[in-house]
Predicted model as a PDB file, atoms N, CA, C, CB and O in Angstrom, pLDDT in the B-factor column:
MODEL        1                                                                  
ATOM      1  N   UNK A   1      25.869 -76.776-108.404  1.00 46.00           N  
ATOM      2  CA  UNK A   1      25.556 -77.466-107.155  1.00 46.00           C  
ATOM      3  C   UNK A   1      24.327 -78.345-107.341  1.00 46.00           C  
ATOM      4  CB  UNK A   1      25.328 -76.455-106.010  1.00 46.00           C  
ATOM      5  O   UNK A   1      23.310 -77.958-107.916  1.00 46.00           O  
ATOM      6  N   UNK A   2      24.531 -79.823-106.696  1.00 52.00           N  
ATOM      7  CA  UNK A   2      23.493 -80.071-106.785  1.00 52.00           C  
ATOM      8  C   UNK A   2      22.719 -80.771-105.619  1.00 52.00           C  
ATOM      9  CB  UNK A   2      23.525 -80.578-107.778  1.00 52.00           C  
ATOM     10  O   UNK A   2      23.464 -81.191-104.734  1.00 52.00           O  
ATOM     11  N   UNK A   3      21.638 -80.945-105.468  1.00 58.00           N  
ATOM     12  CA  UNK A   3      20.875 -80.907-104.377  1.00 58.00           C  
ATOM     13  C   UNK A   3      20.519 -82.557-104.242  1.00 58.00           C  
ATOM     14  CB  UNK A   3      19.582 -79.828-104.571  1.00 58.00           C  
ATOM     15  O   UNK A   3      20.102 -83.301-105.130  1.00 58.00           O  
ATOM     16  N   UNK A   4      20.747 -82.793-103.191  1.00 52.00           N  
ATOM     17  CA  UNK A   4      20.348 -84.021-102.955  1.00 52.00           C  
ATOM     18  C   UNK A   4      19.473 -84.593-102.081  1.00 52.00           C  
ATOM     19  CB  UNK A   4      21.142 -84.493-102.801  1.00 52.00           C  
ATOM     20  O   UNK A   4      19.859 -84.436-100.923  1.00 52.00           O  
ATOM     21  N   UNK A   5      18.084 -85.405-102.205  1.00 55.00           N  
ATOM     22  CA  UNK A   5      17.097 -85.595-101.229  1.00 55.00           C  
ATOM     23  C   UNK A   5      17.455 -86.879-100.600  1.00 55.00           C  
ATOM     24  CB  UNK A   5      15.683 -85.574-101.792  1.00 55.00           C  
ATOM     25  O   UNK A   5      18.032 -87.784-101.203  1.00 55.00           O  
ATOM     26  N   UNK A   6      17.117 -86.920 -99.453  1.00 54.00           N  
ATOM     27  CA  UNK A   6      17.564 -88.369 -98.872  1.00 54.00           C  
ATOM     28  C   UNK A   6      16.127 -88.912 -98.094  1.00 54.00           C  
ATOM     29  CB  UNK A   6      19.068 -88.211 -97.608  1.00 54.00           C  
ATOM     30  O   UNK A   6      15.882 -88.454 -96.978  1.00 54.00           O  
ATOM     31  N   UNK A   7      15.511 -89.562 -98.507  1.00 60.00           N  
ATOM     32  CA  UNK A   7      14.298 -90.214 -97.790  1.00 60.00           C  
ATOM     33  C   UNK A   7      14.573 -90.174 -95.921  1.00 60.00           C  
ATOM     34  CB  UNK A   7      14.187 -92.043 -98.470  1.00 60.00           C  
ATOM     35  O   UNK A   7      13.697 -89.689 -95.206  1.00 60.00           O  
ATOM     36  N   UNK A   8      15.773 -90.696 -95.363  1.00 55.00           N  
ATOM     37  CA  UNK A   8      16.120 -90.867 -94.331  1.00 55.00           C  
ATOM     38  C   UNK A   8      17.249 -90.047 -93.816  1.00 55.00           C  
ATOM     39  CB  UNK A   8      16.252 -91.983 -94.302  1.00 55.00           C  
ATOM     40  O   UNK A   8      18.243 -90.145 -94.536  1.00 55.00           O  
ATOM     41  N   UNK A   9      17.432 -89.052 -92.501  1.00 55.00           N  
ATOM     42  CA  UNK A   9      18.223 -88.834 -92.080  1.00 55.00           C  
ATOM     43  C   UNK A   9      18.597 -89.319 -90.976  1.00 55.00           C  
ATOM     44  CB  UNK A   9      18.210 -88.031 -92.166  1.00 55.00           C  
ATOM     45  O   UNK A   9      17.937 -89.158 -89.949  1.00 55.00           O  
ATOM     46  N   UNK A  10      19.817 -90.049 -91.022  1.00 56.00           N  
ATOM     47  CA  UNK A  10      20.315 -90.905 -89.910  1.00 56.00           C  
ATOM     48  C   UNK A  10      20.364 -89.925 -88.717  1.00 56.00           C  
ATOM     49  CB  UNK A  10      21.801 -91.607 -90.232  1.00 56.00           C  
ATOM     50  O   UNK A  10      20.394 -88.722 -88.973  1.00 56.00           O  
ATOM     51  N   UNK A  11      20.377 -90.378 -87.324  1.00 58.00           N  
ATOM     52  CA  UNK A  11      20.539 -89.335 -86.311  1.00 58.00           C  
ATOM     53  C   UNK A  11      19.406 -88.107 -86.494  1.00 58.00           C  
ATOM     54  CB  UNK A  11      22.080 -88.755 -86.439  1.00 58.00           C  
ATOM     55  O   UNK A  11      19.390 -87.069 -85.832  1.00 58.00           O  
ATOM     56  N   UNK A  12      18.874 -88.317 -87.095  1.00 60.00           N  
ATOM     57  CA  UNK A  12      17.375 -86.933 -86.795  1.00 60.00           C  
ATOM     58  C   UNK A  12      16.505 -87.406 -86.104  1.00 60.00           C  
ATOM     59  CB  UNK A  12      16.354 -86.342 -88.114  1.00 60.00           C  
ATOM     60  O   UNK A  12      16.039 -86.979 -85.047  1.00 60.00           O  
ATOM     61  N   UNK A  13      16.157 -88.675 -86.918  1.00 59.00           N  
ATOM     62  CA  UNK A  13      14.890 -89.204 -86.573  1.00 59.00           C  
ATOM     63  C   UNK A  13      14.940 -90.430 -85.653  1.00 59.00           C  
ATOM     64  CB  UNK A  13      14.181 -89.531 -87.795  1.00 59.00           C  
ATOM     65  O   UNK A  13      15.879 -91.215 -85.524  1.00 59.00           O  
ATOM     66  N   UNK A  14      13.547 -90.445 -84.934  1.00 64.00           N  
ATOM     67  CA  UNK A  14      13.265 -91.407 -83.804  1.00 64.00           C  
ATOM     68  C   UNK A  14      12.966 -92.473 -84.410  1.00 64.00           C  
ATOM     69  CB  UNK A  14      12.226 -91.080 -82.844  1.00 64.00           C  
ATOM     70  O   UNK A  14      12.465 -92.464 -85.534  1.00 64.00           O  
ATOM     71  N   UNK A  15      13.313 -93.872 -83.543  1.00 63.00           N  
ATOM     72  CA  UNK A  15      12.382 -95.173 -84.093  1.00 63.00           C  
ATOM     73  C   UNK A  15      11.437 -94.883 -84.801  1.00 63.00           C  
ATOM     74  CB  UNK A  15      11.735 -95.988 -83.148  1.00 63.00           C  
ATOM     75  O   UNK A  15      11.470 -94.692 -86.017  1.00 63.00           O  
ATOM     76  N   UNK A  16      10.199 -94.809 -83.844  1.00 67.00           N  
ATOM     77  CA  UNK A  16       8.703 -94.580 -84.496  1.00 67.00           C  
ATOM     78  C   UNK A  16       8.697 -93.228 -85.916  1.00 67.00           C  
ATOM     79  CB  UNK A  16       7.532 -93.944 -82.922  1.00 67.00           C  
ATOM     80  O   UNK A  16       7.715 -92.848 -86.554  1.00 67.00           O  
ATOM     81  N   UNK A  17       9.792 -92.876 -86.018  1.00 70.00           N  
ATOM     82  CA  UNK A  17       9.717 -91.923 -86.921  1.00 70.00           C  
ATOM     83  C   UNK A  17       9.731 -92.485 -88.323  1.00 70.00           C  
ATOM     84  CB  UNK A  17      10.742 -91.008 -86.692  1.00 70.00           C  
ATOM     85  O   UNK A  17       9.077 -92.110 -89.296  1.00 70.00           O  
ATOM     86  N   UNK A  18      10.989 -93.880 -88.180  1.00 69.00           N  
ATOM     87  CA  UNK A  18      11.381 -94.255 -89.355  1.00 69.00           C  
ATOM     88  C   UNK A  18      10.011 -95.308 -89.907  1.00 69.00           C  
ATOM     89  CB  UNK A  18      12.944 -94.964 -89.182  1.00 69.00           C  
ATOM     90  O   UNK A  18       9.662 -95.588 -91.054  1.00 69.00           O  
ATOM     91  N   UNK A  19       9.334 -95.803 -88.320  1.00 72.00           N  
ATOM     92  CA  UNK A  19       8.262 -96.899 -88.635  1.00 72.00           C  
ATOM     93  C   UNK A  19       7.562 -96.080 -89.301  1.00 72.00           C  
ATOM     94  CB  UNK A  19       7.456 -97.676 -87.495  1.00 72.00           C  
ATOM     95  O   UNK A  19       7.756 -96.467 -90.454  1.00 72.00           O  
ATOM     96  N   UNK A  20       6.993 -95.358 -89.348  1.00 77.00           N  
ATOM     97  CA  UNK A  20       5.964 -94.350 -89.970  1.00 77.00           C  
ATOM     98  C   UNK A  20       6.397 -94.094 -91.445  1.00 77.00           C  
ATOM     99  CB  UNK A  20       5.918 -92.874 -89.118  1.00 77.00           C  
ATOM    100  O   UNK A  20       5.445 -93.915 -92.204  1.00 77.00           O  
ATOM    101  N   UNK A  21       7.688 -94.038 -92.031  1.00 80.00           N  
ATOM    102  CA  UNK A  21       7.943 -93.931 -93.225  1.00 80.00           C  
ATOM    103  C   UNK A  21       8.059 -95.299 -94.122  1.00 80.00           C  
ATOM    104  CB  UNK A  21       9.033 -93.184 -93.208  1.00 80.00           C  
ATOM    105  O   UNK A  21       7.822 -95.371 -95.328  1.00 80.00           O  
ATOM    106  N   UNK A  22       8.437 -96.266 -93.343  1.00 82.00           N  
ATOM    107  CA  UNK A  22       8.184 -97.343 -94.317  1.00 82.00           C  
ATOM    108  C   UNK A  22       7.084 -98.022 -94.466  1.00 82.00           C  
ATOM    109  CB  UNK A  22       8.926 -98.190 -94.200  1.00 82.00           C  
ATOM    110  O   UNK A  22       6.045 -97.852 -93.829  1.00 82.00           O  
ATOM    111  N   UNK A  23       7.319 -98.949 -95.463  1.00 89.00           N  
ATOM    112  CA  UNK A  23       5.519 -99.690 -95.928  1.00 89.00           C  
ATOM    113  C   UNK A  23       5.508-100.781 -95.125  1.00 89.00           C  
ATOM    114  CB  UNK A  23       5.146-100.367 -97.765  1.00 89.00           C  
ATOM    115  O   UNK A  23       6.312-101.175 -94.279  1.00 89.00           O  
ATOM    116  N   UNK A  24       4.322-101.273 -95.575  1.00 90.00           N  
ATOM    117  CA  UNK A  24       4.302-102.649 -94.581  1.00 90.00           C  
ATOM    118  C   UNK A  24       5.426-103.522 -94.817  1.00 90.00           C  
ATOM    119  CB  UNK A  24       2.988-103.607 -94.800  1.00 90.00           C  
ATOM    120  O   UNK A  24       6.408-103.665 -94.088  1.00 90.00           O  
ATOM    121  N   UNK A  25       5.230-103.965 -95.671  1.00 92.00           N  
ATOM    122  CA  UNK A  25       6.345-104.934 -95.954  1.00 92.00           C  
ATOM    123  C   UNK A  25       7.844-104.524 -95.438  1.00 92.00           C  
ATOM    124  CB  UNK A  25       6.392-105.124 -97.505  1.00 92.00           C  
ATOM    125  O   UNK A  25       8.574-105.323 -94.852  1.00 92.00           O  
ATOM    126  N   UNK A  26       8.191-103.228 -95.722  1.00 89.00           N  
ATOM    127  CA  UNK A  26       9.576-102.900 -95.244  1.00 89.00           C  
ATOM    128  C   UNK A  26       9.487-102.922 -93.441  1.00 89.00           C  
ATOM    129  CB  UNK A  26      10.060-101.221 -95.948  1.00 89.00           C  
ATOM    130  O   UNK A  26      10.438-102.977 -92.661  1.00 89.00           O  
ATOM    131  N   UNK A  27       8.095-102.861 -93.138  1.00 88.00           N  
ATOM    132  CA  UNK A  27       7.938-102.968 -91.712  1.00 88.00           C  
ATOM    133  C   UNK A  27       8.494-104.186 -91.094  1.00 88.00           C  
ATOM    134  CB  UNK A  27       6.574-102.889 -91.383  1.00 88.00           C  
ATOM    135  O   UNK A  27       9.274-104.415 -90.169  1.00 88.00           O  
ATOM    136  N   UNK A  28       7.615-105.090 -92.182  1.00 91.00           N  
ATOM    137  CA  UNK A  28       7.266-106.716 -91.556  1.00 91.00           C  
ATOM    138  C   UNK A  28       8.891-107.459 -91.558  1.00 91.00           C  
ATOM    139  CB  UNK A  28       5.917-107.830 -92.890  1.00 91.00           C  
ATOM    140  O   UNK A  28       9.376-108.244 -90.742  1.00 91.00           O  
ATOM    141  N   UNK A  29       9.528-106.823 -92.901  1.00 92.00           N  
ATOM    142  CA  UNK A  29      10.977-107.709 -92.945  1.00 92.00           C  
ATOM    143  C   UNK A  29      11.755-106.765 -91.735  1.00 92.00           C  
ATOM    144  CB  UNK A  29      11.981-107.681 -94.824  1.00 92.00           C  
ATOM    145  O   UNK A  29      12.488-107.420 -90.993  1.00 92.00           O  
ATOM    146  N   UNK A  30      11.684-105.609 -91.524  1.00 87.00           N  
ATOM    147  CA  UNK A  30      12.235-105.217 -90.309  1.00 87.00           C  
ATOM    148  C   UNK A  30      12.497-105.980 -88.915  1.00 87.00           C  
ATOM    149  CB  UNK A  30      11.547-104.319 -90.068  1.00 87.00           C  
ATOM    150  O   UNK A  30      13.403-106.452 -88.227  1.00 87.00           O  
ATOM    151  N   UNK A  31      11.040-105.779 -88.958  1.00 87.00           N  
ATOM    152  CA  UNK A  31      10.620-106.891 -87.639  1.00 87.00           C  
ATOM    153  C   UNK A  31      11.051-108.562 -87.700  1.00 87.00           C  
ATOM    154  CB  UNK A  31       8.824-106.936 -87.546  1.00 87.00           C  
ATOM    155  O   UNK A  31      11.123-109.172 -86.633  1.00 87.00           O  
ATOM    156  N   UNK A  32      11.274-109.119 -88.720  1.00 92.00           N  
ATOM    157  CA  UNK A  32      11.521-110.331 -88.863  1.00 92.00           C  
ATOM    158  C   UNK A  32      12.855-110.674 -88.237  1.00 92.00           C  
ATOM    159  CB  UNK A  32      11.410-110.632 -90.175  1.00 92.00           C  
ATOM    160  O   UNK A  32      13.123-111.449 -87.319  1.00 92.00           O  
ATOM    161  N   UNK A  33      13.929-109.570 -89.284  1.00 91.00           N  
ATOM    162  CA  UNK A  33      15.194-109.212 -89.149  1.00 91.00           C  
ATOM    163  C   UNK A  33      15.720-109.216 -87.485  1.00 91.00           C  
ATOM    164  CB  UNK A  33      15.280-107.822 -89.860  1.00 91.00           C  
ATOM    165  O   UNK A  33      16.749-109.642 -86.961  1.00 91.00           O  
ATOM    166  N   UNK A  34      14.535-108.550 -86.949  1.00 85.00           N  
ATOM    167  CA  UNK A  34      15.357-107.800 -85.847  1.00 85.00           C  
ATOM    168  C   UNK A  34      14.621-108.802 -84.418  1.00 85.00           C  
ATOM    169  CB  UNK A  34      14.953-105.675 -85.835  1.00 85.00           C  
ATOM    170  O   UNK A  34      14.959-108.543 -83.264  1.00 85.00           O  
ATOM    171  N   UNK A  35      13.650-109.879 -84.724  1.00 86.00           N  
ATOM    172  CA  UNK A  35      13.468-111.237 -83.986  1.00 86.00           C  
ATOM    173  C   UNK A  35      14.508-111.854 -84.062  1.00 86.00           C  
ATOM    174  CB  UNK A  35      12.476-112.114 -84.413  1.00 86.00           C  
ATOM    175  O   UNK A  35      15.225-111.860 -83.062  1.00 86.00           O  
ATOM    176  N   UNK A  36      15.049-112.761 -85.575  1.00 90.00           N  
ATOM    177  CA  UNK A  36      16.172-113.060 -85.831  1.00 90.00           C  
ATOM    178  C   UNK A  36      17.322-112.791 -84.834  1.00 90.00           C  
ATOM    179  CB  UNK A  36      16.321-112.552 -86.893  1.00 90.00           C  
ATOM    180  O   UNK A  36      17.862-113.685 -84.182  1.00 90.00           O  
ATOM    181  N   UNK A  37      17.648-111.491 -84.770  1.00 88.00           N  
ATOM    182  CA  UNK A  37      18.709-111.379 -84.545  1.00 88.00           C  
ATOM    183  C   UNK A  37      18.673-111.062 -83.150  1.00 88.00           C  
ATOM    184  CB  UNK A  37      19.281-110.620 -85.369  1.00 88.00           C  
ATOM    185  O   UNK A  37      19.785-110.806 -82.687  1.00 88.00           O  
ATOM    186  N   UNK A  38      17.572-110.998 -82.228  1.00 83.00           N  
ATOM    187  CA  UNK A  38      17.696-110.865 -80.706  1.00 83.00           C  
ATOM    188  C   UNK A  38      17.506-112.440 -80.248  1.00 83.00           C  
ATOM    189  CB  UNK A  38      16.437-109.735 -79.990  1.00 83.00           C  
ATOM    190  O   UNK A  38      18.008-112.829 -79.194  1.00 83.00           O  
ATOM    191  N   UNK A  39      16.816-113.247 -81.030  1.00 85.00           N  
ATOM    192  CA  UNK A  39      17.183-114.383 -80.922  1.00 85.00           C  
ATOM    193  C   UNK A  39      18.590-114.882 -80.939  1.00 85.00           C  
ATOM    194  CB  UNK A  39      16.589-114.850 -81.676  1.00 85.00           C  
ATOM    195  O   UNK A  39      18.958-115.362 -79.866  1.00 85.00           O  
ATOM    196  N   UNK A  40      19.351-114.879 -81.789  1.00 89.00           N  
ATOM    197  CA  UNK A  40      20.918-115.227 -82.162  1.00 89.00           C  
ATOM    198  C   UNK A  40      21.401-114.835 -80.826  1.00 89.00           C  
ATOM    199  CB  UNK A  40      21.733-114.312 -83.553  1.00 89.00           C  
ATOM    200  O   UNK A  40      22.133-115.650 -80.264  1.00 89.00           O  
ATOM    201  N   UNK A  41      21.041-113.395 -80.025  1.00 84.00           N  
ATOM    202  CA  UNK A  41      21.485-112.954 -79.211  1.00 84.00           C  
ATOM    203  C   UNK A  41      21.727-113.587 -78.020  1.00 84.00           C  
ATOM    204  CB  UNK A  41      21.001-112.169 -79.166  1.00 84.00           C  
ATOM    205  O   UNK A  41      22.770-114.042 -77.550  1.00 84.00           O  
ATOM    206  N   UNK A  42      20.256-113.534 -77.471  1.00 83.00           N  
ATOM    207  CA  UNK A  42      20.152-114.574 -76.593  1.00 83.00           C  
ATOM    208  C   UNK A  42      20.890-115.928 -76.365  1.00 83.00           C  
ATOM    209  CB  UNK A  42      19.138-114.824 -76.746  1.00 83.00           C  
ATOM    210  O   UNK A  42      21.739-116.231 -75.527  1.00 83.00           O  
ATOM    211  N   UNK A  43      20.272-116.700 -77.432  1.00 87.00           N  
ATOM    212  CA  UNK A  43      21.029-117.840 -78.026  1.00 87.00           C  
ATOM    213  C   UNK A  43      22.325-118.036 -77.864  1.00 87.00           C  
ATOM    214  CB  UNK A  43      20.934-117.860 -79.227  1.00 87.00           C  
ATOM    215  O   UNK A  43      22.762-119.177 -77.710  1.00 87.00           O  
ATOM    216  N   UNK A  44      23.415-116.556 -77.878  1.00 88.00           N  
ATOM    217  CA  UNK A  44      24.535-116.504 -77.708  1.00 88.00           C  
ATOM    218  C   UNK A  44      25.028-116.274 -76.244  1.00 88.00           C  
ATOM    219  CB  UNK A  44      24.882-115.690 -78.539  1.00 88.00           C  
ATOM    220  O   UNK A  44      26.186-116.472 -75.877  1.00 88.00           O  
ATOM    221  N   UNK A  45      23.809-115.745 -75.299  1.00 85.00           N  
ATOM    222  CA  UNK A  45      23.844-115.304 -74.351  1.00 85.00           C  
ATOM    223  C   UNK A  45      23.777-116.906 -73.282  1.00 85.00           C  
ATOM    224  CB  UNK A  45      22.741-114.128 -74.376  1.00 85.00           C  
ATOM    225  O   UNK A  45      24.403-117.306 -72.301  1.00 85.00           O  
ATOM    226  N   UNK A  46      22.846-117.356 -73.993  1.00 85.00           N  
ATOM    227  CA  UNK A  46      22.463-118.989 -72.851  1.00 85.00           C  
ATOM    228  C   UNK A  46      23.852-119.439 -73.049  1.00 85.00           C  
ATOM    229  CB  UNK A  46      21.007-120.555 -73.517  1.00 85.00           C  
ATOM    230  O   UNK A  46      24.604-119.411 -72.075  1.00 85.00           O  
ATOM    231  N   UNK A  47      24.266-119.832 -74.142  1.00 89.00           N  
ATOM    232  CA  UNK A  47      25.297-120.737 -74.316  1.00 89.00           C  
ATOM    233  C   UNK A  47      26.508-120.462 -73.631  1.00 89.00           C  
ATOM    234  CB  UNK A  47      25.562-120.866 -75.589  1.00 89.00           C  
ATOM    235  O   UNK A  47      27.084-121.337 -72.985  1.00 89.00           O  
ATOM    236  N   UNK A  48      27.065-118.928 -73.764  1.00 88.00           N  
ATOM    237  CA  UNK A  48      27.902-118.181 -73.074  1.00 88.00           C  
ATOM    238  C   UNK A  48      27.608-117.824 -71.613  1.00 88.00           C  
ATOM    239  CB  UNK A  48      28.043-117.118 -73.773  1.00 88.00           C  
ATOM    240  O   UNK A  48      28.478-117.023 -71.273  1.00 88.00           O  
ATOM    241  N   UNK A  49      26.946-118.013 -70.814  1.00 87.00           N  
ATOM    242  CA  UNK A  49      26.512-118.084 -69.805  1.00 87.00           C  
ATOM    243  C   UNK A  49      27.807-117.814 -68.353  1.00 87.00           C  
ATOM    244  CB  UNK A  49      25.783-119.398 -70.002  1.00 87.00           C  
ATOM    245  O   UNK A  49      27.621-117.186 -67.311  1.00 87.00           O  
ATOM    246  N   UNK A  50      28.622-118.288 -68.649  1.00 89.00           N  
ATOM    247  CA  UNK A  50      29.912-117.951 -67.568  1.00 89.00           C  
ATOM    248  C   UNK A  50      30.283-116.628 -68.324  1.00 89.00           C  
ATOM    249  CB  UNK A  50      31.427-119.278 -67.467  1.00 89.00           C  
ATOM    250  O   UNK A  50      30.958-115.921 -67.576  1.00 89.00           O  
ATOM    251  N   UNK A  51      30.156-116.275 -69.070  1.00 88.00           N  
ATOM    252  CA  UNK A  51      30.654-114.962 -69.560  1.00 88.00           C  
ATOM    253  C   UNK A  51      29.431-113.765 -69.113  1.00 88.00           C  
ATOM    254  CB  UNK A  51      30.915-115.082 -71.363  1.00 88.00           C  
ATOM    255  O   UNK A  51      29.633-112.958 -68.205  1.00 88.00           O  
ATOM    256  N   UNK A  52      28.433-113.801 -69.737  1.00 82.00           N  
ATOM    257  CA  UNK A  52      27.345-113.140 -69.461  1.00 82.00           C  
ATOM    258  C   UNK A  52      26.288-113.636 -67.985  1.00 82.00           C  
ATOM    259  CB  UNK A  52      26.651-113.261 -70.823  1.00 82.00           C  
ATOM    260  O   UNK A  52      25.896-112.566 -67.520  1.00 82.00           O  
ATOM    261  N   UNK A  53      26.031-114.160 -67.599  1.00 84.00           N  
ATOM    262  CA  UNK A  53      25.631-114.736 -66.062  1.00 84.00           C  
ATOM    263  C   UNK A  53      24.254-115.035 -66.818  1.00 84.00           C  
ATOM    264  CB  UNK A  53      25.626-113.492 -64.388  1.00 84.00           C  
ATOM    265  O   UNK A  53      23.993-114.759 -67.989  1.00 84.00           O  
ATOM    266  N   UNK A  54      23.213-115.833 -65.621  1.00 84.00           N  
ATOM    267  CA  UNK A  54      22.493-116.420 -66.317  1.00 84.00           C  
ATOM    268  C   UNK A  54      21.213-115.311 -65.786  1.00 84.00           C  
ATOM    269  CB  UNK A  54      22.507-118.095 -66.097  1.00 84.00           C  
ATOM    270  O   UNK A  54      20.993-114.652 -64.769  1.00 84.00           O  
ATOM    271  N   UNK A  55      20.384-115.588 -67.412  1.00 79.00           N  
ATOM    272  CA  UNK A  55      19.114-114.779 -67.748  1.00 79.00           C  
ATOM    273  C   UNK A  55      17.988-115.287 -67.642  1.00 79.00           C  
ATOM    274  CB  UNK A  55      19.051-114.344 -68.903  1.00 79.00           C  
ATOM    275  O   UNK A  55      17.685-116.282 -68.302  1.00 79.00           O  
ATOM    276  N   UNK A  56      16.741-114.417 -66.377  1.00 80.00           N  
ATOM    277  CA  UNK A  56      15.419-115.272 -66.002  1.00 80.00           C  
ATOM    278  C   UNK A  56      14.750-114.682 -67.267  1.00 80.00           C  
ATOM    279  CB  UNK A  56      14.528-114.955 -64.318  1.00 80.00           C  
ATOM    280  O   UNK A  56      15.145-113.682 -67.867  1.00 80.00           O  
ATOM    281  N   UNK A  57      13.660-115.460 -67.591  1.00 77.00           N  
ATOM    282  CA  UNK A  57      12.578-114.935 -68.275  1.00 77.00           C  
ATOM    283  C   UNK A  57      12.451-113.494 -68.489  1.00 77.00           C  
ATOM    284  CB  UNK A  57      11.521-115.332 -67.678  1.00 77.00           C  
ATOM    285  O   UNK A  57      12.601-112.716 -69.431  1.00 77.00           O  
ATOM    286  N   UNK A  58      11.976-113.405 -66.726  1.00 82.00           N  
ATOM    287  CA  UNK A  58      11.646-111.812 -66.471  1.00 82.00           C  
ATOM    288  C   UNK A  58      13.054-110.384 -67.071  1.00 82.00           C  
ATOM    289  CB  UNK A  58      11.468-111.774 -64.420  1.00 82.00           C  
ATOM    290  O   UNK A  58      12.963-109.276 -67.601  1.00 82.00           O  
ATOM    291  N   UNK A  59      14.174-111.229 -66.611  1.00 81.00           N  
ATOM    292  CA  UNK A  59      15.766-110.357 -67.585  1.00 81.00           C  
ATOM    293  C   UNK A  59      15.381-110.336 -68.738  1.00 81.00           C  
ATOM    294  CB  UNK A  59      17.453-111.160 -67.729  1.00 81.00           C  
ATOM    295  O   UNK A  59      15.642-109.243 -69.239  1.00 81.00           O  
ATOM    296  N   UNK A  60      14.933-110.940 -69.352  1.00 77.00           N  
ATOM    297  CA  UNK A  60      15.070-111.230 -71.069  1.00 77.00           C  
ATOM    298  C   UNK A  60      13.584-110.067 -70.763  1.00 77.00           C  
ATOM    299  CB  UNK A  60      14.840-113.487 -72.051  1.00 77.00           C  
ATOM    300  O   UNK A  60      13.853-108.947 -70.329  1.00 77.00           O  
ATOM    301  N   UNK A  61      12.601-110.310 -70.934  1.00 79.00           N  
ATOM    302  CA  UNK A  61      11.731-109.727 -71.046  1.00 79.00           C  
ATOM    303  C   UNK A  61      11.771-108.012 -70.790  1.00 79.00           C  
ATOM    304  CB  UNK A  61      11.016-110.451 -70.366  1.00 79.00           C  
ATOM    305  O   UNK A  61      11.215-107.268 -71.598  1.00 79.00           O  
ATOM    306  N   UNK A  62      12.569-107.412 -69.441  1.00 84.00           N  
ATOM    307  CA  UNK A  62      13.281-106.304 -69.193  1.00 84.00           C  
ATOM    308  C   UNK A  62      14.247-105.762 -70.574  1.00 84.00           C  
ATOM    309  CB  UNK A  62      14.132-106.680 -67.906  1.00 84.00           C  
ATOM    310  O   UNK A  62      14.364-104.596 -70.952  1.00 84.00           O  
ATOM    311  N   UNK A  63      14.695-106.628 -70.998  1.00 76.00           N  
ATOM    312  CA  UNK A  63      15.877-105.862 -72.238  1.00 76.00           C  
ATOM    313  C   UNK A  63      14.427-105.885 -73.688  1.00 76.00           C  
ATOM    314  CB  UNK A  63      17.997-107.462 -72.790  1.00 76.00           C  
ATOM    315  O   UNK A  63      14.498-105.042 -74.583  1.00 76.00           O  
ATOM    316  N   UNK A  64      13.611-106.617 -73.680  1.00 76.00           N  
ATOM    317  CA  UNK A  64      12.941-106.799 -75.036  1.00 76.00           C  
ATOM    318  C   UNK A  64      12.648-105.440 -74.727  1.00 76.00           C  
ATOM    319  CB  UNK A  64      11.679-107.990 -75.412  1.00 76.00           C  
ATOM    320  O   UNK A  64      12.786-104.536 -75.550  1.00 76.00           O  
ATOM    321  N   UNK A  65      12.088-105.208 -73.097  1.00 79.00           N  
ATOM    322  CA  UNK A  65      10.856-103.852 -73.494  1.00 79.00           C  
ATOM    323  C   UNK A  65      11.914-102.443 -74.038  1.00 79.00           C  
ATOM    324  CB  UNK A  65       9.689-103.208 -71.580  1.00 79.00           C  
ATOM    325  O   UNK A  65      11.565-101.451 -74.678  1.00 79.00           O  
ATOM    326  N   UNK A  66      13.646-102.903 -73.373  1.00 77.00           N  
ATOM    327  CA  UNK A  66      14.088-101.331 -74.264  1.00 77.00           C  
ATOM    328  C   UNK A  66      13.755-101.442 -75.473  1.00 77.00           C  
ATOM    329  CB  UNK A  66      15.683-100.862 -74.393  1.00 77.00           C  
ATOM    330  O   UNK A  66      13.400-100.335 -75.877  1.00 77.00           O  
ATOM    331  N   UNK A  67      13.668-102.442 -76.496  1.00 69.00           N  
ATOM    332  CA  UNK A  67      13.501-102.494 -77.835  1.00 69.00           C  
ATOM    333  C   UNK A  67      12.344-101.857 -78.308  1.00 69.00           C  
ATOM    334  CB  UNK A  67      13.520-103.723 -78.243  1.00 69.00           C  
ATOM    335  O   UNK A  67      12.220-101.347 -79.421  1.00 69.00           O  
ATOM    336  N   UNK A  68      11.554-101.903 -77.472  1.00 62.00           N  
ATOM    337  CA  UNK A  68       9.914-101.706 -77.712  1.00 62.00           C  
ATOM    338  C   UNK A  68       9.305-102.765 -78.556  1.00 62.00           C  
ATOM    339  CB  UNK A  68       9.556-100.299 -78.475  1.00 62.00           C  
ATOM    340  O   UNK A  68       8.525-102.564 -79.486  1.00 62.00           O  
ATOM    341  N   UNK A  69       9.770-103.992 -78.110  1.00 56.00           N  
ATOM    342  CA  UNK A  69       9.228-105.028 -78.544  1.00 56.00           C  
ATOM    343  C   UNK A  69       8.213-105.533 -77.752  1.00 56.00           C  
ATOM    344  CB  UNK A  69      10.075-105.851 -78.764  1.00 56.00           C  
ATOM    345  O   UNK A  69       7.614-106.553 -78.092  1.00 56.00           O  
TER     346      UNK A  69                                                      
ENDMDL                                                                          
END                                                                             
């Protein structure tokens, strides 16, 4: 048998759990990544606008804070 260590267990750990294990850098491209891509979001959200209804500042700002952005 052999034993296997896994730096990360998916589903154990909290956000701030995983921030705490990586380095800066794995922090910083995190964070880059994940601007990127709430941008795209949005972005997809203005344009689509009859589909999704339209978003004030203050909406957008309400969904960032679930992120804990």
């Amino acid at each position: 048998d052999e034993t296997f260590s896994f730096k990360y267990s998916p589903g154990k750990l909290r956000g701030n759990q995983y921030k705490s294990m990586m380095t800066k850098e794995e922090l910083e491209e995190e964070q880059r990544v994940q601007r990127e891509q709430l941008a795209a979001i949005f972005r997809l959200m203005k344009e689509k606008s009859d589909t999704f209804g339209e978003m004030s500042e203050g909406d957008m700002k309400e969904q960032l804070r679930l992120y804990d952005i």
